[in-house]
C-alpha positions as CSV (number, residue, x, y, z in Angstrom):
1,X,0.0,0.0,0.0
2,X,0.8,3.4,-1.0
3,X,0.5,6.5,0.7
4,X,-1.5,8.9,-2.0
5,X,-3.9,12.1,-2.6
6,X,-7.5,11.5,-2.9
7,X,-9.4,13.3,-5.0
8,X,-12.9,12.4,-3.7
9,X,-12.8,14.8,-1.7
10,X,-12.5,18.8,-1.2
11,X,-11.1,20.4,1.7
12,X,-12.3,23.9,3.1
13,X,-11.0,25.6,5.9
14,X,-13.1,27.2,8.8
15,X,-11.9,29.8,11.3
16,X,-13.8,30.8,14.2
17,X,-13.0,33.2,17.2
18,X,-11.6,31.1,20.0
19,X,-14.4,31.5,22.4
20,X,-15.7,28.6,24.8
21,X,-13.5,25.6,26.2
22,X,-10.0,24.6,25.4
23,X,-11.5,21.6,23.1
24,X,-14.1,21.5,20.6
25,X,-15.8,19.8,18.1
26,X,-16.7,21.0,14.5
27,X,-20.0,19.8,13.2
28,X,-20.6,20.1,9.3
29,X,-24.7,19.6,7.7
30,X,-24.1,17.4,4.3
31,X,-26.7,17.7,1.6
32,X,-29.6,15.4,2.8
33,X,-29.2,17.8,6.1
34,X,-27.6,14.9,8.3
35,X,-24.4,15.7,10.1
36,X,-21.0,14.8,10.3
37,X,-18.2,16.1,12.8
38,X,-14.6,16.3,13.4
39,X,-13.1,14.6,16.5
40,X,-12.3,16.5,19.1
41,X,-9.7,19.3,18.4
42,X,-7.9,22.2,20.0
43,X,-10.1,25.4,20.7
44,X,-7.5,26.8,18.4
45,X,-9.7,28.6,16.1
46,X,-9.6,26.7,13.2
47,X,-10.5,23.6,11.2
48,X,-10.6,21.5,7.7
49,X,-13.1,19.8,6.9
50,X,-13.8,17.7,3.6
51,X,-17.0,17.4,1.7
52,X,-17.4,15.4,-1.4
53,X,-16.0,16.3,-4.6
54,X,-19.2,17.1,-6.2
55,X,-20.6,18.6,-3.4
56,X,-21.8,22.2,-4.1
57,X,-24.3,24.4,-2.1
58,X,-24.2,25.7,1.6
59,X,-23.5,24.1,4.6
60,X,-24.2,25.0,8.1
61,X,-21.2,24.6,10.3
62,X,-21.5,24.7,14.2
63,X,-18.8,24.9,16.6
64,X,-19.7,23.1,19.8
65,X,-17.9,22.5,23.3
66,X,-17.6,19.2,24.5
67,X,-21.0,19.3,26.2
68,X,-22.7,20.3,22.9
69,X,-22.9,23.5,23.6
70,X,-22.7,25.7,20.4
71,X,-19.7,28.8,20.6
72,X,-19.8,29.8,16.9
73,X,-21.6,28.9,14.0
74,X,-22.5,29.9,10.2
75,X,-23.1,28.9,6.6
76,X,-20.4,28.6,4.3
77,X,-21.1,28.1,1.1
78,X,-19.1,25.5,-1.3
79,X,-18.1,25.5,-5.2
């Protein structure tokens, strides 16, 4: 096996103001409105997150401590 680049997918980055707890977790809505998040990072402030290759429209992105509670949020739009 090979390490290589996938082109499945498309990266975008996020950037939020640090606000909330030291660790968070991004949360992404795909097109059929279900979501899908990142582990749990850094409060650093920022994030990539992949959606399909294909994928074009908005997405709502939330920003949530690890108690669910939301410290940022918006919708980005893609392609």
């Amino acid at each position: 096996m090979a390490v290589r680049i996938s082109n499945e997918r498309q990266g975008v980055e996020l950037e939020w103001d640090e606000t909330g707890d030291d660790q968070v977790t991004v949360y992404a809505q795909g097109e059929d409105g279900s979501w899908h998040n990142t582990n749990q990072m850094g409060n650093d402030g920022r994030a990539l997150v992949s959606y399909p290759a294909n994928f074009t429209g908005e997405s709502l992105v939330e920003v949530r401590t690890a108690d669910g509670t939301v410290v940022d949020s918006g919708t980005i739009k893609i392609g």
